[in-house]
C-alpha positions as CSV (number, residue, x, y, z in Angstrom):
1,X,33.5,136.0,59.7
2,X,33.7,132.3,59.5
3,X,36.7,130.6,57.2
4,X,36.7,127.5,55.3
5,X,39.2,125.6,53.5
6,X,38.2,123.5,50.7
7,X,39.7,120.5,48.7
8,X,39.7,119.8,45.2
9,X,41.1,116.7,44.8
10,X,41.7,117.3,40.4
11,X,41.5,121.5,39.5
12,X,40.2,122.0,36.2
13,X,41.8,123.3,33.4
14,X,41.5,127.1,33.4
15,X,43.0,129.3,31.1
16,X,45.9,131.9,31.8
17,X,43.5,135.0,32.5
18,X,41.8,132.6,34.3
19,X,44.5,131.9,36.7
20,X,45.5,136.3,37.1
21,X,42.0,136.8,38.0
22,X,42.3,134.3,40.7
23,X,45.3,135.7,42.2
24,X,44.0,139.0,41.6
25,X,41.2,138.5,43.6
26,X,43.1,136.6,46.8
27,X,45.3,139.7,46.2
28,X,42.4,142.2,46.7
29,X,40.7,140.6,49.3
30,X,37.5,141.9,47.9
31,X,34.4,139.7,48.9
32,X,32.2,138.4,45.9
33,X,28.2,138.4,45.3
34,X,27.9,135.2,47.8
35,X,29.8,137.2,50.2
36,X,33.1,135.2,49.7
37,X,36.4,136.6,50.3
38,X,39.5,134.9,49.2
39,X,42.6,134.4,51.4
40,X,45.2,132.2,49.3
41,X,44.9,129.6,47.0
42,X,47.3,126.7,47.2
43,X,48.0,124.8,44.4
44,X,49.4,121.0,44.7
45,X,52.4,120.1,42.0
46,X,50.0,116.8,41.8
47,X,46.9,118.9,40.4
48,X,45.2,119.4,43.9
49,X,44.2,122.5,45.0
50,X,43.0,124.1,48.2
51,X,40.8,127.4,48.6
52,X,41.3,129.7,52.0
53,X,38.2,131.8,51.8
54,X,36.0,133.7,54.5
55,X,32.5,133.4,54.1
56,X,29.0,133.2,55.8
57,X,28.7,129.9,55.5
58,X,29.7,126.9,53.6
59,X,26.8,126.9,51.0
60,X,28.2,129.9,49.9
61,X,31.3,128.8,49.2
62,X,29.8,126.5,47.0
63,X,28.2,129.1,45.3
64,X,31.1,131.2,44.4
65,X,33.3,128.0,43.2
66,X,30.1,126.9,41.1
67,X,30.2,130.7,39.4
68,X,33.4,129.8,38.2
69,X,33.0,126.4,37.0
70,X,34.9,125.0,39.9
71,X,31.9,123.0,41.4
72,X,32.4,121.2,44.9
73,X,30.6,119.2,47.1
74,X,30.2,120.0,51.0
75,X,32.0,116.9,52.2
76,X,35.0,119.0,50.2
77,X,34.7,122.4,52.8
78,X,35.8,122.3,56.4
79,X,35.0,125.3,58.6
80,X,38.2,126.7,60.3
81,X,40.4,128.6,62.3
82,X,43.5,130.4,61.5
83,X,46.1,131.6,64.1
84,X,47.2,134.7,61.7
């Protein structure tokens, strides 16, 4: 399965539960209804964020960031590989 890394230059504001179900999810590894499986998050002490996901392809990445509310473009998703 293809993975992308995408960039968001400023995350939104998301509330606490917000936040555990994020790293609950990365935790589980369980793919979503686009197919998207998250790996890690990584979150920049200057409000930037990057997403680690595996996925069919990048529109549905954009899909599952949308479902959240965290909407990106596809200039913000590089396809990947990852030695581990």
């Amino acid at each position: 399965m293809p993975k992308f890394l995408d960039h968001h230059a400023k995350m939104p504001q998301m509330p606490p539960e917000h936040m555990a179900q994020m790293k609950t999810n990365v935790q589980g590894k369980k793919a979503d209804k686009f197919g998207v499986t998250p790996l890690n998050v990584i979150m920049g002490t200057n409000g930037e964020a990057w997403c680690l996901s595996e996925a069919p392809n990048a529109e549905a990445v954009i899909k599952a960031h949308e479902a959240v509310g965290a909407k990106l473009s596809r200039s913000d998703i590089v396809e990947v590989n990852t030695l581990a």
